[in-house]
C-alpha positions in Angstrom: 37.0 -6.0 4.9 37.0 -9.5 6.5 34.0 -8.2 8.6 32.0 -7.6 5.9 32.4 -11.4 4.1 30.6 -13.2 6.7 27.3 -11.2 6.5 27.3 -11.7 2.9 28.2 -15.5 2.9 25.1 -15.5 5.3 22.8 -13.4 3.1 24.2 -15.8 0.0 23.1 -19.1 2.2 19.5 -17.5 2.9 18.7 -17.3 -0.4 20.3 -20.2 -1.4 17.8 -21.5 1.1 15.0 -19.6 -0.2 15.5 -20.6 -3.8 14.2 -24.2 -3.5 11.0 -23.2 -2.1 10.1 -21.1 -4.8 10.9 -24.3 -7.4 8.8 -26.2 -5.2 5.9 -24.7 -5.8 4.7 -25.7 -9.1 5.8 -29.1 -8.5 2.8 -28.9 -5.4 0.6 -27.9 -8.3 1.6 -30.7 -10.6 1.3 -33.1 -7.8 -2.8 -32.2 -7.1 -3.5 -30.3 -10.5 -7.5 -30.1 -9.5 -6.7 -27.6 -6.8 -5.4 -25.6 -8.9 -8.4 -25.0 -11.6 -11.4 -22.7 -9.8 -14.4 -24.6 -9.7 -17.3 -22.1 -9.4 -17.9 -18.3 -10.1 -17.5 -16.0 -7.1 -19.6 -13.7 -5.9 -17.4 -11.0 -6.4 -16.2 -11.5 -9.9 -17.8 -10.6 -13.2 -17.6 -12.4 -16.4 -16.0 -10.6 -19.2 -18.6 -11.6 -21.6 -21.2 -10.1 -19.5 -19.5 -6.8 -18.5 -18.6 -6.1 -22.5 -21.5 -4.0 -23.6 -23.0 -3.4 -20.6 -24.8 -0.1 -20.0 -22.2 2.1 -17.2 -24.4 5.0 -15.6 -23.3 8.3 -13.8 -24.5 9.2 -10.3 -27.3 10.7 -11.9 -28.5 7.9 -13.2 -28.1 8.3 -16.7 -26.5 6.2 -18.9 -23.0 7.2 -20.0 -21.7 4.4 -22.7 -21.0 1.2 -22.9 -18.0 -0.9 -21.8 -16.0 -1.3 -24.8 -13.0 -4.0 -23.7 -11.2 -5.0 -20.4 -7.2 -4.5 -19.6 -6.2 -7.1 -18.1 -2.5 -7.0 -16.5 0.0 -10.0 -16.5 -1.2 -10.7 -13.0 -4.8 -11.7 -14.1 -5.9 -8.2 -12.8 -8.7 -6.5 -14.9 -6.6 -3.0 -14.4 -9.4 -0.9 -16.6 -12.5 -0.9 -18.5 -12.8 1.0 -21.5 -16.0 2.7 -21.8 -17.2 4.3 -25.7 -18.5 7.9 -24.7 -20.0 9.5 -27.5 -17.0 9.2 -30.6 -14.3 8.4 -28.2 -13.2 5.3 -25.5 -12.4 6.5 -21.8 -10.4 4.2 -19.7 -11.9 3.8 -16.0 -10.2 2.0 -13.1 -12.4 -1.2 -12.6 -12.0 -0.3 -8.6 -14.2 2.8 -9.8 -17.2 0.6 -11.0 -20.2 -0.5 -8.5 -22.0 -3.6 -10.3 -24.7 -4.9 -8.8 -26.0 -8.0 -9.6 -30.1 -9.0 -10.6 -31.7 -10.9 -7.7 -31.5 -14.1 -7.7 -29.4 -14.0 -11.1 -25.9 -13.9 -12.5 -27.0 -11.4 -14.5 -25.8 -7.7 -14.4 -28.1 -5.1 -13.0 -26.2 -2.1 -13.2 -23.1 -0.6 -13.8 -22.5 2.6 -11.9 -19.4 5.1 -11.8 -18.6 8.3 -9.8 -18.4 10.3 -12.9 -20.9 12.6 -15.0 -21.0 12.2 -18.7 -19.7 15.7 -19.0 -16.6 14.7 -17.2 -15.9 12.2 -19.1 -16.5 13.8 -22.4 -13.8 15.8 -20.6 -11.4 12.9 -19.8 -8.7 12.1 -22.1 -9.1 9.4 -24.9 -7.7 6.2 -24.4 -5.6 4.9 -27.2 -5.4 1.1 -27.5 -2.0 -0.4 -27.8 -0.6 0.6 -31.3 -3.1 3.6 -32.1 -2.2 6.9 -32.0 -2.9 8.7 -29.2 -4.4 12.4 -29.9 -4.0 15.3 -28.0 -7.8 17.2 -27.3 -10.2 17.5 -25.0 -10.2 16.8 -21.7 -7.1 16.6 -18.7 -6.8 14.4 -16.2 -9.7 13.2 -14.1 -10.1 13.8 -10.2 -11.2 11.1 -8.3 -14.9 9.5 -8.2 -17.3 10.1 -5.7 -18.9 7.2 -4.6 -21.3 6.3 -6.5 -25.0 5.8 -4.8 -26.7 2.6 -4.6 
């Protein structure tokens, strides 16, 4: 049994160790606070206000709905957008969306998914947190094909 204490005293001073590096870290923040505020828009991200009511197509090029709301996870990940299809919302991955920017603007061009309207007619309806969520049409979605540029 004596064998086992020292491996344990050791993992018990690593992460003792480890501990005050993890404290540290805000305090790095507090000490230069302007590095930690972005300063400009990436290329690759999207405003909210600009992807909320924007047209989402199908690979056929016709328009599906509109994007209804973002879910955003505790991480600052948007983890879905919810799309209004006909009297219903669907809830995409955002990793499923192609948005393309207008030249020479910050404005959105288009919004493309892999999916048909008919599928996601199909798909099931996404219930917001607190609503009911109802039982009908549609299953679970297969993966998108990528959609065409």
């Amino acid at each position: 049994m004596l064998k086992h204490r020292p491996a344990a005293a050791g993992l018990a001073m690593a992460l003792s160790l480890a501990a005050p590096a993890f404290a540290q870290e805000p305090q790095a923040a507090a000490a230069n606070p302007t590095n930690a505020f972005p300063r400009q828009q990436g290329a690759d991200q999207w405003r909210g206000s600009r992807l909320i009511g924007a047209t989402v197509y199908g690979t056929d090029n016709n328009s599906i709905g509109e994007v209804d709301d973002l879910l955003i996870g505790r991480d600052g990940d948007v983890r879905a957008v919810v799309v209004g299809v006909g009297d219903k919302n669907v809830a995409l991955p955002f990793a499923s969306l192609t948005i393309k920017r207008m030249q020479g603007s910050n404005a959105i061009d288009k919004i493309v998914v892999g999916y048909s309207k008919q599928q996601l007619q199909q798909a099931p309806r996404f219930a917001f947190d607190g609503e009911a969520q109802t039982t009908g049409v549609g299953g679970a979605l297969t993966a998108p094909a990528t959609p065409a540029h």
